[in-house]
C-alpha positions as CSV (number, residue, x, y, z in Angstrom):
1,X,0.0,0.0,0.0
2,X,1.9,3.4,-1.0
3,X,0.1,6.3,0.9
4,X,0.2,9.7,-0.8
5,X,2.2,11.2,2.6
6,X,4.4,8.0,2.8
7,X,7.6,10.3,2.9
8,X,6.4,12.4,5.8
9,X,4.5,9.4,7.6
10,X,8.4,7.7,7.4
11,X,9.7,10.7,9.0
12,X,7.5,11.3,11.9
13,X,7.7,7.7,12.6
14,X,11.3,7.1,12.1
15,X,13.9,7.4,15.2
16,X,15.5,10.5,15.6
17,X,18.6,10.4,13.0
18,X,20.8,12.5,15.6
19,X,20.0,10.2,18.9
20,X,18.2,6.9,17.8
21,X,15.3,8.1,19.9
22,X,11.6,7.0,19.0
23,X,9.2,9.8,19.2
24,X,7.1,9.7,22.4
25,X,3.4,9.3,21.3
26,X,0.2,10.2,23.7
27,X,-3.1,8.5,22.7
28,X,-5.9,10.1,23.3
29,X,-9.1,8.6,23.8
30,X,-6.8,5.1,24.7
31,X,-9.9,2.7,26.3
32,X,-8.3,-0.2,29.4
33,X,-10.1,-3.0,26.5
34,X,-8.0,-5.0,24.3
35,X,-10.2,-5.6,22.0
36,X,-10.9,-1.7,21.3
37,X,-8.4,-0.5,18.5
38,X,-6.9,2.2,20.5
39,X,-5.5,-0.6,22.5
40,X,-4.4,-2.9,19.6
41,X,-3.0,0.3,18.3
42,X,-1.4,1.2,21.4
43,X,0.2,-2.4,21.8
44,X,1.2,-1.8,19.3
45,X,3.2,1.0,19.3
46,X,5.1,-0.4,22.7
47,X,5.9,-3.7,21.2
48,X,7.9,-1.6,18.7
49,X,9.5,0.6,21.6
50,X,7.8,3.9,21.1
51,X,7.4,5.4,24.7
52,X,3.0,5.7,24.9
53,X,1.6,8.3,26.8
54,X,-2.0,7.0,27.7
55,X,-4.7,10.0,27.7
56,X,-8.1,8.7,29.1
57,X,-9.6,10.8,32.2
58,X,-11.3,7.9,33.3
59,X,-8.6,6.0,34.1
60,X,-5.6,5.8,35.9
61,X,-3.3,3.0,34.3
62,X,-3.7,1.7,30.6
63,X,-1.1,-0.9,29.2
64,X,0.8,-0.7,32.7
65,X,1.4,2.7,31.4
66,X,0.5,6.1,33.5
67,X,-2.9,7.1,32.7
68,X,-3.5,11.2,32.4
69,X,-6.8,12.9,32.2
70,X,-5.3,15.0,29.3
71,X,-2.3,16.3,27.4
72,X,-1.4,18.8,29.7
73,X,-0.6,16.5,32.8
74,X,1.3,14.9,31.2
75,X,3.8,17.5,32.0
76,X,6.5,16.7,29.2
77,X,6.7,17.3,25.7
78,X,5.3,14.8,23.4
79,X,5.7,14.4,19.7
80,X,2.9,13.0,18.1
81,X,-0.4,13.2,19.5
82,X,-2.8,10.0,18.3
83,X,-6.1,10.7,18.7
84,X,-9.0,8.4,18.7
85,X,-12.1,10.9,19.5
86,X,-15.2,11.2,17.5
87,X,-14.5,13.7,14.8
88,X,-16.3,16.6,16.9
89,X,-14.2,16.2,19.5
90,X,-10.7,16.6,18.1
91,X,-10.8,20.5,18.3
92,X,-9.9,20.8,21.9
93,X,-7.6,18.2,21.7
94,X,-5.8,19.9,19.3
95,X,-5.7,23.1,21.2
96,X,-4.0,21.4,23.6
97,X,-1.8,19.4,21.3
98,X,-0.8,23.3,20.3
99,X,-0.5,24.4,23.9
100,X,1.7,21.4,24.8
101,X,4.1,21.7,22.1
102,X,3.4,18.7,20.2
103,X,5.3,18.7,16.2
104,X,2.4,16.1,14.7
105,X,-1.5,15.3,15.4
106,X,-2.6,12.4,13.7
107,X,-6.2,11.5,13.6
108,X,-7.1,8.2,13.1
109,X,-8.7,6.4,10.4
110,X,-12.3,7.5,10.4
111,X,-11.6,10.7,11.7
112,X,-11.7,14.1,9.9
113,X,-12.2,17.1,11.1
114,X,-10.6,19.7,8.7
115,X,-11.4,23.1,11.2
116,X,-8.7,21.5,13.3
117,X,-6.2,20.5,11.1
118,X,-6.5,23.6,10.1
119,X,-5.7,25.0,13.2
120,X,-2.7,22.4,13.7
121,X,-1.1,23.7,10.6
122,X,-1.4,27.0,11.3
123,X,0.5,26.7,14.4
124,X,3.5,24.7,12.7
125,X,2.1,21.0,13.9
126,X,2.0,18.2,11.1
127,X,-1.2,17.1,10.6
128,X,-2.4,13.1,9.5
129,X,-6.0,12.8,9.0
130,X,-8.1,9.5,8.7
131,X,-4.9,7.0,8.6
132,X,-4.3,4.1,11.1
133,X,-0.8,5.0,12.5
134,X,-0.4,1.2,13.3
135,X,-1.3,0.2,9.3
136,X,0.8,3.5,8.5
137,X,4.0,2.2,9.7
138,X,3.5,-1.7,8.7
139,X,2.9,-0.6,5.1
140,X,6.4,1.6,5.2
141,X,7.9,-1.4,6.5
142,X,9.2,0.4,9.7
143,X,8.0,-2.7,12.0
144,X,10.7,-4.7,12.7
């Protein structure tokens, strides 16, 4: 499957090319139930070493991960922000996304919402819209 942003896709997803580092991703909306595809995504994502930052206000551990109520508790700098909201309500997220410094939003397959992309862009974050990160980064062959 070639995707039309393959070359950016590769770059967010790739490790950093000065330190090696994998970018530290916070998933929002990330539900305690395996079989939920937040969770499978989110399994994911860990079994390939990326450092998951579980964002779920109604709980307090996901994935024996810390669970926050949202991005700002986190209380670090994350780079990608995976989001797995209904499409009206990525907006805030995003705000915060943009308030916490986060370089890349990427909304999930399914969900488009192109007021806050819009917004993401405009404030300098890359923005992936409607595309499973976990089928994103099988297909450029970045899983092993």
């Amino acid at each position: 499957m070639l995707l039309p942003d393959f070359q950016l896709s590769r770059r967010i997803l790739s490790p950093d090319p000065r330190t090696g580092a994998l970018p530290v991703i916070a998933v929002v909306g990330l539900s305690p139930k395996s079989e939920r595809p937040s969770n499978v995504v989110a399994r994911y994502l860990l079994a390939r070493g990326f450092k998951v930052i579980p964002v779920n206000p109604g709980q307090g551990e996901i994935l024996s991960q810390p669970c926050y109520p949202d991005l700002t508790s986190i209380g670090r700098p994350v780079d990608i922000v995976v989001i797995f909201r209904r499409s009206e309500q990525v907006l805030p997220v995003v705000r915060e996304a943009i308030r916490t410094g986060a370089a890349t939003v990427w909304l999930q397959e399914g969900i488009v919402n192109q007021e806050a992309a819009a917004l993401a862009e405009a404030a300098g974050l890359t923005v992936i819209m409607d595309r499973c990160i976990k089928t994103v980064h099988e297909a450029l062959g970045l899983s092993s």
